[in-house]
N, C-alpha and C positions, 0 to 999 in steps of 0.2 A: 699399244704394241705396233698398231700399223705403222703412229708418227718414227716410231725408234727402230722400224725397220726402214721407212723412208729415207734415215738421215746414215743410212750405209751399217750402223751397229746389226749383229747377231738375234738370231730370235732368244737365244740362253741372255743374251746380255738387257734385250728389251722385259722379258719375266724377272729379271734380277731389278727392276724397275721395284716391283710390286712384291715385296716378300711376303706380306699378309696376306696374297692368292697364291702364288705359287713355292710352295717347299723348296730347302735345298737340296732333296733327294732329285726329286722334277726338274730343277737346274741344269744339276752331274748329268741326269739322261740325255737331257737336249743337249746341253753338253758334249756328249761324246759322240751322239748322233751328228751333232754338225761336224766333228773331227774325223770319225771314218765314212762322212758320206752318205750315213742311211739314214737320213731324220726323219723320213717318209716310216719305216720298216720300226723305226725305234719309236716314233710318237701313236702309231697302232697298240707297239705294246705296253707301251705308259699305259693308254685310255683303256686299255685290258684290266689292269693290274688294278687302278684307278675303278674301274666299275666293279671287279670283284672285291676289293673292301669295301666298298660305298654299302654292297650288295649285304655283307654280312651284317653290316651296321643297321643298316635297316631295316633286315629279319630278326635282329636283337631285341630292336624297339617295339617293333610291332608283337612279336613274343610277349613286352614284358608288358605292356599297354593294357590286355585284359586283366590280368591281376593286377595293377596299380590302381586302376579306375572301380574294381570291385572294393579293394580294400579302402581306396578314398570315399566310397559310397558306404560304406559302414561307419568309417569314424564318424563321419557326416551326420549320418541317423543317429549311432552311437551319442553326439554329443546334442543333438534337435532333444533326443528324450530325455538326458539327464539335466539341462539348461532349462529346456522350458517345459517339459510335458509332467516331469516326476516331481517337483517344485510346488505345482498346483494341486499335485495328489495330498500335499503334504498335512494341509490343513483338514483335509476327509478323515487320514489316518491319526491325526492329532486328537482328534474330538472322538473318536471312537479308541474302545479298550481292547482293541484287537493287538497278540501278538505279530508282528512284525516277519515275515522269512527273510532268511540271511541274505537274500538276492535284494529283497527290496531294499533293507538296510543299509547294504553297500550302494545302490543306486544312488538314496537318500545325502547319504554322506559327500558321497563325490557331489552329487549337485549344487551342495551348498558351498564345501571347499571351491570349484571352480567360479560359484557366483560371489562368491567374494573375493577371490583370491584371484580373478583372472589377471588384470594386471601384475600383478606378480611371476605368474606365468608366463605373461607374454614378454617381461622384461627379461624370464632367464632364457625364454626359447630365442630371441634376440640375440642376446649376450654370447649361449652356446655357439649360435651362427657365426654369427664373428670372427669370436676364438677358432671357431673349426678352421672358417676360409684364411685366417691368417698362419694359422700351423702347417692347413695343406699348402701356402705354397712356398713356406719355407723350406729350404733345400733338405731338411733333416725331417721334417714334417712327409713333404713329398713320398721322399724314398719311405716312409714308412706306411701312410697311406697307401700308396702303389702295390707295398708287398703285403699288408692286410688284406685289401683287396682281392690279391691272389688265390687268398687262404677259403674266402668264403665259400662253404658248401655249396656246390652245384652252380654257381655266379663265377666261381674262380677258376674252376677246371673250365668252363668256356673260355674263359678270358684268357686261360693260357693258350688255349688253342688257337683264339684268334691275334695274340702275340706273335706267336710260335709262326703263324701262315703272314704276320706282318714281314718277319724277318727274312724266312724265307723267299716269301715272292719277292722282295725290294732285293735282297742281296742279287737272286737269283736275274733281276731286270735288269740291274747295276752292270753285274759281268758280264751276261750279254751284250749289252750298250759299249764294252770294250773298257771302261774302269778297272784298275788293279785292285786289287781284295783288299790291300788298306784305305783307300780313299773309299771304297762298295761298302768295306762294314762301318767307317766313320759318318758316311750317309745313313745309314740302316739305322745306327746305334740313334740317328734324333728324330729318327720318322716312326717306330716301333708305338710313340707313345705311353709308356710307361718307363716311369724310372729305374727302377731293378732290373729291365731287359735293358735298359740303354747302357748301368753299369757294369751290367755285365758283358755286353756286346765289346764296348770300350777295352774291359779285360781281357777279353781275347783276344783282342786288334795288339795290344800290347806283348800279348805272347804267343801270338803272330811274327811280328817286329823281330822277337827272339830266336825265331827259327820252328817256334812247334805250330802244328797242324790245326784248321780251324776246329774240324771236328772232335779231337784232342783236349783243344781249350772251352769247347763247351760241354764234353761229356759229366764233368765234375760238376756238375748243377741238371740233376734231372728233374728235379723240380719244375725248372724252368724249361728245359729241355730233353723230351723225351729218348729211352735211348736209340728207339727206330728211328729219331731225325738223325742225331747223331752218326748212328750205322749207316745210313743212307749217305750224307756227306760227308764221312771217308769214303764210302765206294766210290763219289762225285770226286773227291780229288784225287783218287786211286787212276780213276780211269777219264782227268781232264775234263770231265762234263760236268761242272761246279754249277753250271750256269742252267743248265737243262733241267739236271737232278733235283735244283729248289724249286724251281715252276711245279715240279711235278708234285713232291712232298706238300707245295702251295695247293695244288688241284685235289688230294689227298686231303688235306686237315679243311679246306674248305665243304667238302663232301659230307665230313665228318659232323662239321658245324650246323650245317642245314639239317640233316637226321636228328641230333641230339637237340635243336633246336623245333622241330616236330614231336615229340617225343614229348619233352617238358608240356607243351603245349596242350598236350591230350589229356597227360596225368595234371597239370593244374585243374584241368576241369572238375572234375570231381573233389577234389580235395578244396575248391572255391565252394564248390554246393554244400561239401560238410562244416566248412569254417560260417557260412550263412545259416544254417540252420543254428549250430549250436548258438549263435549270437543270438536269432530270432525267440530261440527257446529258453534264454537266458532272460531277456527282457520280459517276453510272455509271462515266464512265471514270478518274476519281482513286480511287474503290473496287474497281471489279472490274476494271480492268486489271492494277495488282502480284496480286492474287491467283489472274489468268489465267497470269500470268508465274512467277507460284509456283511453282502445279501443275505446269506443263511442265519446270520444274527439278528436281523433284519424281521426276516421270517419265522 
């Protein structure tokens, strides 16, 4: 950047260097900042806007990090005892006339389908992969993945939310930076990151074009767009503050996210204790029940 500022080119035109670092949303703002003058005023609230999604992103991950690492820690064990620990039981239980519980049975069975069968497995868990990464990123795959996504209980109502506060704070960063509302939501529509907000953003930009109202062409999609955004930006174009009004609905649904993102947090705990137990209690009794039953034969 320095050399392509040295050689008299724009700082927009030196990031235009590097699209793999810098968005064309990041562009438009510098953008328009070097066109009215305030790049100083404009690139503050880029790195604003820029820290508060980094921000959410990152209490996302760290949210989902103890339940991923708990439930990795069980298939783990999960498959340590059915591989190698239940397999050695197998010849104790063989030689003796002992009836069998339906725990242990199921253990017994899985063990041996997996020790023979793994190859198999691993060729379809493979193959699945694949298939998946090639459907998601077909353009008809995408769009459908994106809006499944949507759907998931308690994953997707965040994920709208942190859509919803994509759109708004870029659009809202866009207009301010002095951009016209078709170039602000042609930006928006490829920085939202999901496909279904982008085609629909797109949609609206189009009947925009035609004369109707932003808030207008996104009320018919609540799904996607709640009707408090919407109401709020009519009153932002009602009363000329387009650009204020999504910062704020941005400060709003980010508030939102952090609470609901606390919240999940508390209640996973407990319900991680009850999903350990019932596993621990599960094996317990398909391992040390025949071997209680042993002993007392034994005896």
């Amino acid at each position: 950047l320095a050399s392509e500022l040295e050689h008299g080119r724009t700082l927009s035109q030196g990031m235009g260097k590097f699209p793999d670092v810098f968005k064309e949303t990041e562009l438009g703002v510098v953008r328009s900042g070097e066109a009215v003058g305030h790049l100083e005023q404009i690139l503050f609230k880029l790195a604003d806007n820029l820290w508060k999604q980094s921000n959410i992103i990152m209490n996302l991950k760290s949210a989902l990090v103890y339940p991923l690492a708990v439930v990795a820690a069980l298939l783990i064990g999960a498959l340590v005892m059915t591989i190698f620990v239940i397999p050695k039981m197998r010849t104790v239980f063989a030689e003796s006339s002992l009836s069998l519980p339906p725990t242990t049975r199921i253990l017994l069975a899985a063990g041996e389908f997996i020790g023979n069968a793994w190859w198999f497995i691993a060729i379809i868990l493979i193959f699945a992969a694949i298939v998946f990464h090639l459907y998601v990123n077909s353009t008809e795959g995408r769009f459908s993945w994106d809006f499944h996504k949507l759907r998931i209980p308690f994953i997707g109502s965040i994920l709208r939310k942190i859509y919803v506060m994509r759109f708004v704070d870029t659009l809202g960063l866009l207009v301010e930076s002095g951009l016209p509302i078709n170039q602000s939501l042609e930006f928006t529509a490829n920085s939202i990151g999901n496909e279904v907000y982008r085609v629909k953003t797109y949609e609206a930009l189009g009947r925009i074009q035609e004369g109707q109202k932003l808030s207008a062409s996104l009320a018919d999609a609540p799904f996607l767009f709640p009707e408090t955004v919407t109401n709020m930006l009519a009153v932002a174009e009602q009363s000329a503050s387009l650009g204020d009004l999504s910062n704020q609905i941005g400060v709003h649904y980010q508030r939102e996210i952090d609470y609901t993102l606390k919240n999940a947090t508390t209640v996973l705990g407990p319900i991680l204790i009850l999903v350990i137990g019932v596993t621990v209690a599960f094996f317990a009794l398909a391992i040390l029940s025949p071997i209680f039953s042993l002993t007392q034969s034994v005896q």
